[in-house]
N, C-alpha and C positions, 0 to 999 in steps of 0.2 A: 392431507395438507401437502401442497408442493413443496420440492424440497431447494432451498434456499443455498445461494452459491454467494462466501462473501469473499473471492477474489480480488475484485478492486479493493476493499478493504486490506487483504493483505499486500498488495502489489503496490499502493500509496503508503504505508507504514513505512515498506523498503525504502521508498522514494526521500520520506522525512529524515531517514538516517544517513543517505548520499549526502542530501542537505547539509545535512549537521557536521558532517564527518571532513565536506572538503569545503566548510566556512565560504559562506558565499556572501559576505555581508555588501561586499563591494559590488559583488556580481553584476547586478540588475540595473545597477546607475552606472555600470563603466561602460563610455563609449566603442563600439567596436573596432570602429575605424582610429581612433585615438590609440588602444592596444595595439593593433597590427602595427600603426605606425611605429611606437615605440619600440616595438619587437623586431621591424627590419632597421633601424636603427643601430641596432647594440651587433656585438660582433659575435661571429658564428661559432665559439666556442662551446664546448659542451656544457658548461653551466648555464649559459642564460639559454640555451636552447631546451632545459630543464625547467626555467621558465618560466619560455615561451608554449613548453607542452602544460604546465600547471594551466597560465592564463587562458589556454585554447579550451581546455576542459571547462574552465571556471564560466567561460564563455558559450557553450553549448548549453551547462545548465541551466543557464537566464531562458536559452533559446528552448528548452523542452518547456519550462515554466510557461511562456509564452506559444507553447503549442506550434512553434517554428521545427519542424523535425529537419528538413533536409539541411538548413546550415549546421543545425547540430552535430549532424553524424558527418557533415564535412567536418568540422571541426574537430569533432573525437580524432576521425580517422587522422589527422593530420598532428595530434598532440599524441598518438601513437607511432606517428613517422619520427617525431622529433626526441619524442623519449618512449623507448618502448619497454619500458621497466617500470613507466608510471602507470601505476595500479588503479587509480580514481578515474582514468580516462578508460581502462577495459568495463570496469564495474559500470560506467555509464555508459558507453554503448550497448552493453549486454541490458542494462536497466532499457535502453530506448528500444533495443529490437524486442522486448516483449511486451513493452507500452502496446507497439505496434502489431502484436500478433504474429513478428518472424522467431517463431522458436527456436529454429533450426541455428540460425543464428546467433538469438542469444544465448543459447549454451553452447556452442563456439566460443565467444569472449569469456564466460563464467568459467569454462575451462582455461581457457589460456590464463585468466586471472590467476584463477587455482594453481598453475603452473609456475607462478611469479610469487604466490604467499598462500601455502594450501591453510595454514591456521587463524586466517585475517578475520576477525572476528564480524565484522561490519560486511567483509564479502558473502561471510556465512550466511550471517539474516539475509541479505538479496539473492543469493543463489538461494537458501531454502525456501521464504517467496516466493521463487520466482517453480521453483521443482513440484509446490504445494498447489500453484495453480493449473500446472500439469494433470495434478492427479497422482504424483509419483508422491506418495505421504510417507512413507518408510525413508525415503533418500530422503525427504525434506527435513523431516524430524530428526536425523541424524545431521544434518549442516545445522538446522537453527539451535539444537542444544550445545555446538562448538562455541557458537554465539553467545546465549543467556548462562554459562556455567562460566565463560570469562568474566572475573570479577576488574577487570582491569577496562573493560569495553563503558563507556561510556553511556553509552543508550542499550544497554542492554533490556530496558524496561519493552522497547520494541520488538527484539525480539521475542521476549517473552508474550509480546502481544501477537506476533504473527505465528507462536510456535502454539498458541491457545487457537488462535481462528483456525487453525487449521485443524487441530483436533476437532473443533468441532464441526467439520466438514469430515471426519473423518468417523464422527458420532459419539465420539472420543468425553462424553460430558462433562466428567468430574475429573480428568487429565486439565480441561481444558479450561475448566473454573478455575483451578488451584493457579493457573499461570497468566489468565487474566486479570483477578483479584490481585494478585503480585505487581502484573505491571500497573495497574491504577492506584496502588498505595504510594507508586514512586511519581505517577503522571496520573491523576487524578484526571485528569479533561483529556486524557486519552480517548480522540474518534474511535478507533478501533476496536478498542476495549470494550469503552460502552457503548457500540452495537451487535459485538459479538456476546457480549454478558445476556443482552437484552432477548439475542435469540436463543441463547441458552436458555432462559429464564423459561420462554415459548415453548421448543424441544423437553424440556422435562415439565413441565404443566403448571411452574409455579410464574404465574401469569399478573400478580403485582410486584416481583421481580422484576419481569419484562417491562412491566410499565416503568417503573423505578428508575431503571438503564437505560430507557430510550426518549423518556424525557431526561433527561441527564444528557444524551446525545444531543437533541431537539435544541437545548439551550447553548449549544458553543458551536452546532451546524445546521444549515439547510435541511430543510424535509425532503429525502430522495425516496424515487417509489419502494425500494428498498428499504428504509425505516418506518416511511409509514405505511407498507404492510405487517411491519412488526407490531406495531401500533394499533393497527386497526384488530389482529389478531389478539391482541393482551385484551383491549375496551370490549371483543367479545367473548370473550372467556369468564372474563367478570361482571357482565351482565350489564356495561354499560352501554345502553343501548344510542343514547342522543352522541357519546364519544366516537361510536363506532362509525355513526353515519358521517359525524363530521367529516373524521380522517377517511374516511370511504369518498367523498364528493369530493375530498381534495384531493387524493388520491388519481381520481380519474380527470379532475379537472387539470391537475399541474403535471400529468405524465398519462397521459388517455392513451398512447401505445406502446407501451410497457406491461411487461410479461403480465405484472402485479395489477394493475387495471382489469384487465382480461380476466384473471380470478375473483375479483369482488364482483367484477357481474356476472360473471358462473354462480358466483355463491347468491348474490340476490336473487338470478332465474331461481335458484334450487329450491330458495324458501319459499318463493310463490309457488310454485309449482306443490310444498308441503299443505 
């Protein structure tokens, strides 16, 4: 059985706790050019240039949401010229260079964060995310547990989801149960949760589990070829046969070049081939 990598799973869980963490309710409807204006408006002192570094960040996160990167990280970079103490504008550019695949970078800003508030609980879960998708599991587990043992942290339910995904990428099973089950008793419609439960279920063989968890997924997300090889994996363990084909043809139909496509039709040569 291939083995199964849920990074985007943990590297969006980070993302929901930036969300949460620097209140973006206005975000997304506030004009930009409306902002700018009002911000060269007001006088150059150090508070409102405090801000004008909040709204600059507030305004990047619209722009990652909308998949706009380079005004973003104009943005960042500029709400860290203006304040460079503000901690939500490092945490987001470090979140956008490893959206983007620049490593090197984002632990650059994860460190300078760290530098500004080494105990920030909400940096923790994003730095260990972001360390877990590395491959670095030892450093990461140590950031994301600063995180879910803070009882004062807010979403810690998240971390505790990202410090289970990654045990179990780390093969880590019943580490990784104990802190998944945790964070869905707090976030029951937890994505993360119930896709990483659901490959657990898979991983250790109890495969009406897997089903359990990933139609639990199914019903609050899209089918990514990432689920429904989970899916397709549980329907054949349990012998259902007309399920398997299903989520198998859809499978290849709604992501035909994806890794997981490519193995259901290895596995269907196989069986002909039996």
């Amino acid at each position: 059985m291939p083995k199964e990598s849920n990074t985007i799973t943990i590297i969006n869980n980070a993302f929901i706790a930036l969300l949460l963490v620097t209140s973006l309710a206005a975000c997304t409807t506030t004009d930009d050019k409306a902002v700018i204006k009002t911000i060269k408006t007001q006088k150059s002192t150090e508070p409102n240039l405090k801000e004008a570094a909040e709204l600059n960040t507030q305004l990047a996160i619209g722009y990652i949401q909308r998949q706009q990167y380079k005004p973003a990280k104009d943005k960042l970079e500029k709400s860290i010229d203006q304040n460079p103490d503000y901690l939500p504008a490092y945490k987001t550019l470090a979140y956008l260079y490893a959206l983007l695949g620049q490593s090197e970078k984002a632990e650059e800003k994860y460190e300078e964060a760290l530098d500004l508030k080494p105990d920030d609980p909400d940096l923790s879960n994003s730095y260990g995310a972001f360390l877990c998708s590395l491959g670095r599991y030892d450093e990461a587990q140590e950031r994301l547990r600063v995180a879910y043992t803070d009882p004062f942290y807010e979403t810690l339910y998240l971390a505790e989801s990202n410090a289970g995904s990654c045990f179990v990428k780390q093969g880590e099973y019943k580490q990784a149960e104990a802190l998944l089950r945790r964070s869905l008793r707090k976030e029951p419609k937890l994505p993360g949760s119930l896709i990483s439960m659901a490959d657990v279920g898979i991983k250790t063989e109890r495969y009406l589990m897997a089903r359990a968890y990933i139609q639990r997924y199914h019903a609050i997300k899209a089918p990514s070829a990432e689920s429904l090889w989970i899916q397709i994996q549980a329907e054949k363990y349990l012998g259902a046969k007309d399920h398997y084909i299903k989520y198998a043809r859809k499978l290849i139909q709604d992501f035909p070049d994806s890794d997981q496509a490519g193995w259901v039709e290895a596995e269907a040569r196989s069986e002909q081939l039996r």
